[in-house]
C-alpha positions as CSV (number, residue, x, y, z in Angstrom):
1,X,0.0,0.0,0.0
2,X,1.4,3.5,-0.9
3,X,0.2,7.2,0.6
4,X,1.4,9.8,-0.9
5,X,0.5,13.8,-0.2
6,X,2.1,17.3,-0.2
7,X,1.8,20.2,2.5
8,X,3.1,23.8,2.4
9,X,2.5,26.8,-0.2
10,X,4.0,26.9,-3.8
11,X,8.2,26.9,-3.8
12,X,8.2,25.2,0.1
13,X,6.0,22.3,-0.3
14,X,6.7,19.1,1.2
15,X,6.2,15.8,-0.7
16,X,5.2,13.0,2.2
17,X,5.2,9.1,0.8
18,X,4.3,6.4,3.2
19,X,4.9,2.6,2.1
20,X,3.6,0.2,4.2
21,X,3.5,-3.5,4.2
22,X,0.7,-5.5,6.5
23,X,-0.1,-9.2,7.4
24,X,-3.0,-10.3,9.5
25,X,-4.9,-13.4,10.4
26,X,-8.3,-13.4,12.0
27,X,-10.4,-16.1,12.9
28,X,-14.0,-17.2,14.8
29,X,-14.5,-20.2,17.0
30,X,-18.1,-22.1,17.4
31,X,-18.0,-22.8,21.1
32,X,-21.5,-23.9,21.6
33,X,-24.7,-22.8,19.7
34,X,-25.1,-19.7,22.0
35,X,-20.8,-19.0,22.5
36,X,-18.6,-17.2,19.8
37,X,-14.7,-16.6,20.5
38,X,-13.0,-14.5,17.8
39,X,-9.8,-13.5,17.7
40,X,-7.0,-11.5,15.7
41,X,-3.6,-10.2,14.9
42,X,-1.8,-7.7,12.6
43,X,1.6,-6.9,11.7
44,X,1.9,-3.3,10.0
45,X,5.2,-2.2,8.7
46,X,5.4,1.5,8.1
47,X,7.9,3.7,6.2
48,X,7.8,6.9,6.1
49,X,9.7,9.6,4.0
50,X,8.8,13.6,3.5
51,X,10.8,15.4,1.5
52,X,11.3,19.7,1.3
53,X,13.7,21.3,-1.2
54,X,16.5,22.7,0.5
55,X,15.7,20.7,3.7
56,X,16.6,17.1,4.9
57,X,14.8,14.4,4.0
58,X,12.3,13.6,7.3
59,X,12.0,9.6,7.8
60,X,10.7,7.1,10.5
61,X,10.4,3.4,10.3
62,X,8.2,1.3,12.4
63,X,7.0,-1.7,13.2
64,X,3.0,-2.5,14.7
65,X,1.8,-5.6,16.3
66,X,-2.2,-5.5,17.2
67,X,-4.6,-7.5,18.1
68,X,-8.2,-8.5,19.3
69,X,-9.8,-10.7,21.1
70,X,-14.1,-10.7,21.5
71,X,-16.5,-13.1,23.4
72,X,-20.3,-13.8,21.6
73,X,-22.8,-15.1,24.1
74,X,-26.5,-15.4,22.5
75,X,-29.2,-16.4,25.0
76,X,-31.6,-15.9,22.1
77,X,-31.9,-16.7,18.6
78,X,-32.5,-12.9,17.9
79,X,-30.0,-11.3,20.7
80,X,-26.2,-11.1,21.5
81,X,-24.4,-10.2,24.2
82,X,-20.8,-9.2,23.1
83,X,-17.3,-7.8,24.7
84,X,-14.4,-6.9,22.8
85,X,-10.6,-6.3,23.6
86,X,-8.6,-4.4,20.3
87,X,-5.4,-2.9,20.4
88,X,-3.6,-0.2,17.5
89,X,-0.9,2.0,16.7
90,X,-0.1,5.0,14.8
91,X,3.4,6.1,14.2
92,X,4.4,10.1,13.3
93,X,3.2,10.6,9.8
94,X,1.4,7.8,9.1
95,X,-1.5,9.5,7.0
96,X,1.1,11.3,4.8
97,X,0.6,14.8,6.0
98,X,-3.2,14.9,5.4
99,X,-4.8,17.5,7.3
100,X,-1.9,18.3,8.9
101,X,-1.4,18.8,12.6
102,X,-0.1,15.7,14.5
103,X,-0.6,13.8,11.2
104,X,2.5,15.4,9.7
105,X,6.0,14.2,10.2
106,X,8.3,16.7,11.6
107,X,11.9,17.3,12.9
108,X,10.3,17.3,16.3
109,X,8.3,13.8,16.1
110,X,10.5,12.0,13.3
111,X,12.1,9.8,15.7
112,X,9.3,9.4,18.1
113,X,7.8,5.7,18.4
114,X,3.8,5.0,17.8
115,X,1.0,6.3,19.9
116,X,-0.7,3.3,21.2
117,X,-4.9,3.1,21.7
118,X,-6.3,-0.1,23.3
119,X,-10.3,-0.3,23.0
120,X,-12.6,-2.3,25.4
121,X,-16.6,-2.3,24.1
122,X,-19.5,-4.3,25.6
123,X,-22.5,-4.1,24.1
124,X,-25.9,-5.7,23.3
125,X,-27.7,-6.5,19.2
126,X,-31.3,-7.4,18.7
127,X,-33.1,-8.4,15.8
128,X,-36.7,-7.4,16.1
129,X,-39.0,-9.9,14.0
130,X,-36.2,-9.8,11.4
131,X,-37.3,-7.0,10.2
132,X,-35.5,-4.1,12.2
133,X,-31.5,-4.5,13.8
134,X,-30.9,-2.7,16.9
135,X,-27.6,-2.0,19.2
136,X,-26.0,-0.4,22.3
137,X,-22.8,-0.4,23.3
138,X,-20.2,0.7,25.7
139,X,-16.8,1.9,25.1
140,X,-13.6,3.0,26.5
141,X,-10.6,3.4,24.5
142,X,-7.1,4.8,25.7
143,X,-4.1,6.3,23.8
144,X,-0.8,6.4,25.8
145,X,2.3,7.0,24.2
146,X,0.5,10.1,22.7
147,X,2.9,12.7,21.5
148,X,3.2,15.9,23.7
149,X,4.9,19.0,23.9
150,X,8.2,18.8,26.0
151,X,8.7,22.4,26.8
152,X,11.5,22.9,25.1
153,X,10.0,23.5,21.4
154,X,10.4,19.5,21.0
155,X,7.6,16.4,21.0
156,X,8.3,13.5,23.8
157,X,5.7,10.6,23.8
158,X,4.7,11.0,27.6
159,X,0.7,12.0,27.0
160,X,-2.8,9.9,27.8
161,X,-6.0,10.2,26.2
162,X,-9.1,8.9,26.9
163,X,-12.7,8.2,25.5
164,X,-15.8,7.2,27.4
165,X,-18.5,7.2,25.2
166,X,-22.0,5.2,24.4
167,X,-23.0,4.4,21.1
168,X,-27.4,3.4,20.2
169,X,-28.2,2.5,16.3
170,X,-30.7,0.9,14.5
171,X,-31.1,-0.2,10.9
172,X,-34.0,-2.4,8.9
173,X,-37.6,-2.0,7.7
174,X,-40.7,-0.5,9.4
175,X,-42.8,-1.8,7.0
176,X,-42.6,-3.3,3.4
177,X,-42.0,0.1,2.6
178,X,-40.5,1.8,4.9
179,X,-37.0,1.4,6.3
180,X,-34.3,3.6,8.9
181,X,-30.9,4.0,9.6
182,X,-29.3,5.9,11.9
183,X,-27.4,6.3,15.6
184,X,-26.4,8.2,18.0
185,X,-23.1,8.6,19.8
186,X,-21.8,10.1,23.5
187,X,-18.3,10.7,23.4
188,X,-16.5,12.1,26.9
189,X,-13.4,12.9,26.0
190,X,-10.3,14.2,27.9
191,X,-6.7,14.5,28.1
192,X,-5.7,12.4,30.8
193,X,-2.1,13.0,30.4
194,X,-0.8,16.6,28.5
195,X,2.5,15.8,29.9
196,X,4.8,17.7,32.5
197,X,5.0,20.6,30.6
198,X,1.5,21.1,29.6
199,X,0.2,19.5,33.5
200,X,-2.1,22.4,33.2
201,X,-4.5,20.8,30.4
202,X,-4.5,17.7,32.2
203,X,-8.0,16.6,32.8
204,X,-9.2,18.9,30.3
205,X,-11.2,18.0,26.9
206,X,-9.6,17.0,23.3
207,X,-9.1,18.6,20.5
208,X,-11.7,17.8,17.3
209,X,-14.0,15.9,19.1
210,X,-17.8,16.8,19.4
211,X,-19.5,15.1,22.4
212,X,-22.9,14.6,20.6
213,X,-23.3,13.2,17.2
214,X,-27.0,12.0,15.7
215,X,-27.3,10.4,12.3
216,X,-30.4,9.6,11.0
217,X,-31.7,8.4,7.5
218,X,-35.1,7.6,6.6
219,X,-36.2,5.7,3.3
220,X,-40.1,5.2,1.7
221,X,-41.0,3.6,-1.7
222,X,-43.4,5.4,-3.1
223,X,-44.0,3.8,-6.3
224,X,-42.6,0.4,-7.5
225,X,-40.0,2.2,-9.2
226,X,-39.9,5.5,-7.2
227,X,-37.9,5.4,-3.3
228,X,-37.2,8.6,-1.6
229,X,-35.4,9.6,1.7
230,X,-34.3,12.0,3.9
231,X,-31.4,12.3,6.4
232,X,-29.9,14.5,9.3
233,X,-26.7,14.8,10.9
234,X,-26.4,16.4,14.1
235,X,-23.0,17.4,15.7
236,X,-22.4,19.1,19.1
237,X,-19.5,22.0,19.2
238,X,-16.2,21.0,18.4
239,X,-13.2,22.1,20.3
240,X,-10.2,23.3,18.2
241,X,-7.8,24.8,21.2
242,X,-8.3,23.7,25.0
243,X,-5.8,25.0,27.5
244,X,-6.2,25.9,30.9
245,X,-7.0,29.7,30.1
246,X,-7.9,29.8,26.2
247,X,-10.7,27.6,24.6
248,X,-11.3,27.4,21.1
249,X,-14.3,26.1,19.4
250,X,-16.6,25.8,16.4
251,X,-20.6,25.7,17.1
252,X,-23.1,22.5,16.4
253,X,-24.4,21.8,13.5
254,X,-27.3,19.9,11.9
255,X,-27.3,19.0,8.3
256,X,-30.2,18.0,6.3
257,X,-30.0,15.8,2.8
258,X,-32.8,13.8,0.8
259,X,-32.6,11.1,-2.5
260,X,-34.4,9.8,-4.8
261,X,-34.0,7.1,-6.9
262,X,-36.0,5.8,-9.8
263,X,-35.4,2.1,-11.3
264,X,-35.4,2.2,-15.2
265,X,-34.9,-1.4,-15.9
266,X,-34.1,-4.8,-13.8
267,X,-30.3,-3.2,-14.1
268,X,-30.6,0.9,-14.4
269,X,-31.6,3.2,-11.7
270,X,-31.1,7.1,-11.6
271,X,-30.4,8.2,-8.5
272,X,-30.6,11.9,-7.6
273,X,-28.9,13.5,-4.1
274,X,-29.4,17.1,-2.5
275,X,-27.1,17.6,-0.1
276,X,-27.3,20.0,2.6
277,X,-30.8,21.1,1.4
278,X,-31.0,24.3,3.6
279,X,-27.6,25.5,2.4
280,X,-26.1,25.5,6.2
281,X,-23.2,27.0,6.7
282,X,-20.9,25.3,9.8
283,X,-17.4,23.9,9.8
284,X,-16.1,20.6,8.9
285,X,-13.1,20.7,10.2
286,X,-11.4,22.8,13.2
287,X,-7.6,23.8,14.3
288,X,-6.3,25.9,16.5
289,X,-5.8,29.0,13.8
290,X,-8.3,28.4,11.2
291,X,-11.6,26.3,9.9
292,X,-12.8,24.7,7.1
293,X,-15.9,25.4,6.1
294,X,-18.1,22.6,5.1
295,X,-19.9,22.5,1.3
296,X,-22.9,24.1,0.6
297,X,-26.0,23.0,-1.1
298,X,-25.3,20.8,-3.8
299,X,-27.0,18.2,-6.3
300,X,-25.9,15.4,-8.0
301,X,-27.3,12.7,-10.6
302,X,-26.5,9.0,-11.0
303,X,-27.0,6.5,-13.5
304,X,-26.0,3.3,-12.1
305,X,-25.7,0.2,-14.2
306,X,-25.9,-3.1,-12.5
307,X,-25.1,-6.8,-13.5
């Protein structure tokens, strides 16, 4: 697999390529009708080069070993109980500079080793008269490792983060007719650990993480031929700078799309999406000196062919 992607203005712009190499092997065991063991592992090799004219080349090479285990019990046909232990990395640069940030390798972070995020989830799925799928779950994951300022202008990986959050979805058919999607998330997230230099932000909330987030999509055929739909998507504020004095942040949001979609023949349909409908104007994305803001209204046909 290869990542490539630039940062800077024109005449200083920094060409990042990432080669990376993986192997994994997963696998599920049939205990008994009602118990499911599943387990996995990966190896990840990452390379990573960014090159600036007049500059030396920025490299770091690492290796990843991760894994998961998870435990199925079903006391019913229709439900399952479920727990889940996953672990990850991500070494400096990994995502070849995209969106820049702590996703960019730097003098600073080049020799650095990987963040490291462990996950526990429990959680419950229940298939309602096979029509209509529903879920909860609860979730902790925790970075340590995390990269954090040292004080001295440099990046030492000494930092914790943590997420606490609870996750409810659903997805299937109402009727013949009429089917849902959708879910909504908690996320509590906080800086455990800024580090000795930055003690001040401990306990304080991250970065680019909104604490409510709905998504909901509904679907109704009208005709034979003829479905139509309409969705939401919610978002809480996002935080783009949290120190112990200074907090930075762009406002919620709630976005509202619709479809259609016609079937021609057995294998042509024309599909037709509005997106933001209302022409909202919020942010996609947040950092500590600017904002992105999100695309307006827009519209887009498609002819899909299928075999």
């Amino acid at each position: 697999m290869l990542l490539n992607g630039d940062t800077g203005f024109p005449g200083a712009a920094t060409h990042t390529q990432t080669n990376i190499a993986s192997a994994y092997l997963f696998d599920s065991v049939k205990i008994t009708d009602q118990w499911l063991f599943n387990a996995g592992a990966r190896f990840d090799r990452f390379d990573v080069t960014a090159t600036q004219q007049g500059a030396k080349d920025l490299t770091n090479n690492a290796n990843l070993f991760s894994y998961q285990l998870g435990l199925v019990y079903k006391p019913l046909p229709s439900v399952s109980l479920y727990t889940s232990y996953g672990t990850s990395a991500n070494p400096p640069g990994a995502n070849s500079g995209i969106g820049g940030g702590t996703d960019q390798i730097t003098a600073t972070n080049q020799d650095l080793s990987p963040e490291r995020s462990r996950n526990i989830e429990v959680g419950a799925k229940w298939d309602v008269m096979e029509r209509l799928s529903m879920n909860l779950a609860l979730f902790q994951t925790d970075k340590t490792n995390a990269r954090v300022s040292d004080g001295l202008g440099g990046t030492i990986n000494a930092g914790h983060q943590r997420v606490r959050g609870v996750e409810v979805g659903t997805a299937g058919n109402i009727t013949g007719k009429w089917s849902i999607f959708g879910g909504y998330s908690y996320l509590d997230a906080i800086t455990v650990d800024a580090g000795a230099a930055s003690a001040a932000s401990s306990g304080l909330p991250m970065v680019m993480v909104p604490k409510h987030n709905v998504t909901l999509w509904s679907f109704y055929g009208v005709m034979p031929k003829l479905k139509v739909g309409a969705g939401v998507a919610v978002a809480s504020k996002t935080y783009a700078l949290v120190t112990s004095t200074v907090r930075k942040w762009t406002p919620g949001y709630a976005r509202f799309d619709a479809m259609a979609t016609y079937r021609v023949s057995k294998s042509v349909d024309l599909q037709l999406n509005v997106n933001n409908i209302f022409d909202r104007k919020y942010f996609s994305t947040t950092y500590p000196i600017y904002a992105t803001w999100a695309p307006g209204r827009s519209a887009m046909l498609t002819l899909n062919f299928y075999q």
